[in-house]
C-alpha positions in Angstrom: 166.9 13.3 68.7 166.7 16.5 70.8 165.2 16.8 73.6 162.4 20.0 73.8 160.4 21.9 76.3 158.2 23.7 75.7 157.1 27.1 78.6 153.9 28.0 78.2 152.9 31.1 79.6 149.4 29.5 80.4 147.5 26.5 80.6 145.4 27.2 77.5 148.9 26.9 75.7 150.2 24.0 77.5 147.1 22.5 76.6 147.3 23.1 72.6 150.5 22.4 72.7 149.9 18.4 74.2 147.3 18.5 71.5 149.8 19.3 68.5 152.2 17.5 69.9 149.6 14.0 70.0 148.9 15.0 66.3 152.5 14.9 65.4 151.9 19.0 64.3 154.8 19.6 66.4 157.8 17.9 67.8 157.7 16.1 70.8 158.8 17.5 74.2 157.0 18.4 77.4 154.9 21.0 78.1 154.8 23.3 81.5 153.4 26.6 82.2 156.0 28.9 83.1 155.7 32.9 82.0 159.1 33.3 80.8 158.2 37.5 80.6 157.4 37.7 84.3 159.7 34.8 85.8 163.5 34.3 86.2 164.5 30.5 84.3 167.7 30.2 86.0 166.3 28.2 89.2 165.0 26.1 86.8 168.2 25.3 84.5 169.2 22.3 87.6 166.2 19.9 85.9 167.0 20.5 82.2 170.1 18.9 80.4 172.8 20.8 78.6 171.8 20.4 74.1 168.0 21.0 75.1 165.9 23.0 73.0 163.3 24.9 75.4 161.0 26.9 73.2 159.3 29.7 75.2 155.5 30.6 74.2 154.6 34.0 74.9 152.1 36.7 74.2 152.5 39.7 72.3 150.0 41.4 74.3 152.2 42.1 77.2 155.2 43.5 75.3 157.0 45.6 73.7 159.8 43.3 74.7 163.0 45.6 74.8 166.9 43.9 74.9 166.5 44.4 79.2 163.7 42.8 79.4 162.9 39.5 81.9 162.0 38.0 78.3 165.3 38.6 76.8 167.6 38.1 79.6 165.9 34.2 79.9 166.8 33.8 76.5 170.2 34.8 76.8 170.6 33.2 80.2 169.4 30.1 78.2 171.6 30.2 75.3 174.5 31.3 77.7 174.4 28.2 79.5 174.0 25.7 76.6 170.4 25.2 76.4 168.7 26.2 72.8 166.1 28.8 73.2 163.6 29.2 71.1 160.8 31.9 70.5 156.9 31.7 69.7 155.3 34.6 69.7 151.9 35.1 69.7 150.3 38.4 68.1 148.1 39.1 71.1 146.8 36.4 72.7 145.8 32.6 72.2 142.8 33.3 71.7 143.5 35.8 68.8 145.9 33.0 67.2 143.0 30.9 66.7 140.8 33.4 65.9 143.4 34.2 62.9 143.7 30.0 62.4 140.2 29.0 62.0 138.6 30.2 58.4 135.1 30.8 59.8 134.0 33.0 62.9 132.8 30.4 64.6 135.6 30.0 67.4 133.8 31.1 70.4 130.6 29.4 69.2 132.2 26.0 68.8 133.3 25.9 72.8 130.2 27.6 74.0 131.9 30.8 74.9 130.9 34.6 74.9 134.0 35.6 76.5 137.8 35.2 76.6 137.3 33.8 79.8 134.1 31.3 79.5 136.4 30.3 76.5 139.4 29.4 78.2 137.7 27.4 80.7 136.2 25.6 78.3 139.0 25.2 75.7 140.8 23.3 78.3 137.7 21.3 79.2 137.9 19.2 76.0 139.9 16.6 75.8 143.4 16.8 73.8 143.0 14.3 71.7 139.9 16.2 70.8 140.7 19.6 70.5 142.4 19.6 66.9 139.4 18.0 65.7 137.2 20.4 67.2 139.2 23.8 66.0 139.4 21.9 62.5 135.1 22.0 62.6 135.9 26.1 63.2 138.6 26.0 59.7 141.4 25.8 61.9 144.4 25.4 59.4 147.8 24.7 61.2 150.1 26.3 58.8 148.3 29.7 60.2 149.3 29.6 64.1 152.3 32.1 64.9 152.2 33.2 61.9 151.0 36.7 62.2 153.3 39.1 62.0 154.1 41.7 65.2 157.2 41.1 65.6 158.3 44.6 64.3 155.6 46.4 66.6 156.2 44.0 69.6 160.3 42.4 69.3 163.6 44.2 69.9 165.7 43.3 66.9 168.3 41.6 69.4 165.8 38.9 70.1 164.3 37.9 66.4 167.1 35.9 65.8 165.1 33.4 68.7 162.1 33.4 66.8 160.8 30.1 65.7 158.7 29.2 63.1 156.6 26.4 64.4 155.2 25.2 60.5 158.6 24.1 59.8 160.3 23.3 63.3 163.1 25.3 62.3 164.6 29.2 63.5 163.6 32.1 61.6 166.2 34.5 62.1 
């Protein structure tokens, strides 16, 4: 089996993603907060092994993400040096995504938030192997996250063929 990593560009997606990953939504791997759109990845590239698959999780919101931009020259420093980048792109924000994922509008009531803010401090105050259970009592359905599509609006055509469609643990080029 692979090895995977996933960089989060936050700690509100670090924290999902332990909380898929303990549900066996996802494939294993660790989880760190790095912004791949604001940080270089090559100081990091002396920790990871050569045939691992680093997945990069970053928001829509602060794109358009053109061929020269930190975003894509990561993943093509990545794939460059024999790592396996992937792609997850979220339309917006996190908060969005699970906005989109959860079937009744009851997100920001069920963690006792009126703002992005109060909800991200209290989205991470729950425990992981709580947290599915408690977006599943908003409608959260799985098969829904990164799924929305903004690629076209937000993606330079050099990079979709990173993309990754989480559902299925496979590329979407």
């Amino acid at each position: 089996m692979r090895q995977r990593i996933y960089l989060c560009e936050g700690e509100t997606e670090q924290h999902l993603i332990k909380a898929l990953k303990d549900r066996k939504l996802i494939e294993p791997g660790q989880a760190q907060v790095f912004n791949a759109v604001q940080r270089n990845a090559e100081p990091m590239l002396r920790k990871w092994k050569q045939k691992l698959e680093i997945v990069l999780v970053v928001d829509a919101d602060t794109g358009p993400y053109e061929a020269n931009s930190r975003l894509a020259k990561n993943l093509k420093m990545l794939e460059d040096r024999g790592r396996e980048p992937r792609l997850i792109l979220q339309c917006g924000n996190l908060e969005e995504e699970l906005t989109h994922c959860c079937r009744s509008r009851g997100l920001y009531d069920a963690f006792n938030a009126s703002s992005d803010s109060e909800f991200k401090s209290n989205f991470l105050k729950v425990r992981k192997d709580q947290l599915i259970s408690k977006l599943k009592h908003c409608g959260f359905d799985f098969s829904r996250l990164w799924q929305m599509d903004c690629k076209g609006d937000k993606l330079d055509s050099t990079l979709m063929k990173y993309l990754w469609d989480v559902s299925t643990n496979v590329s979407t080029p």
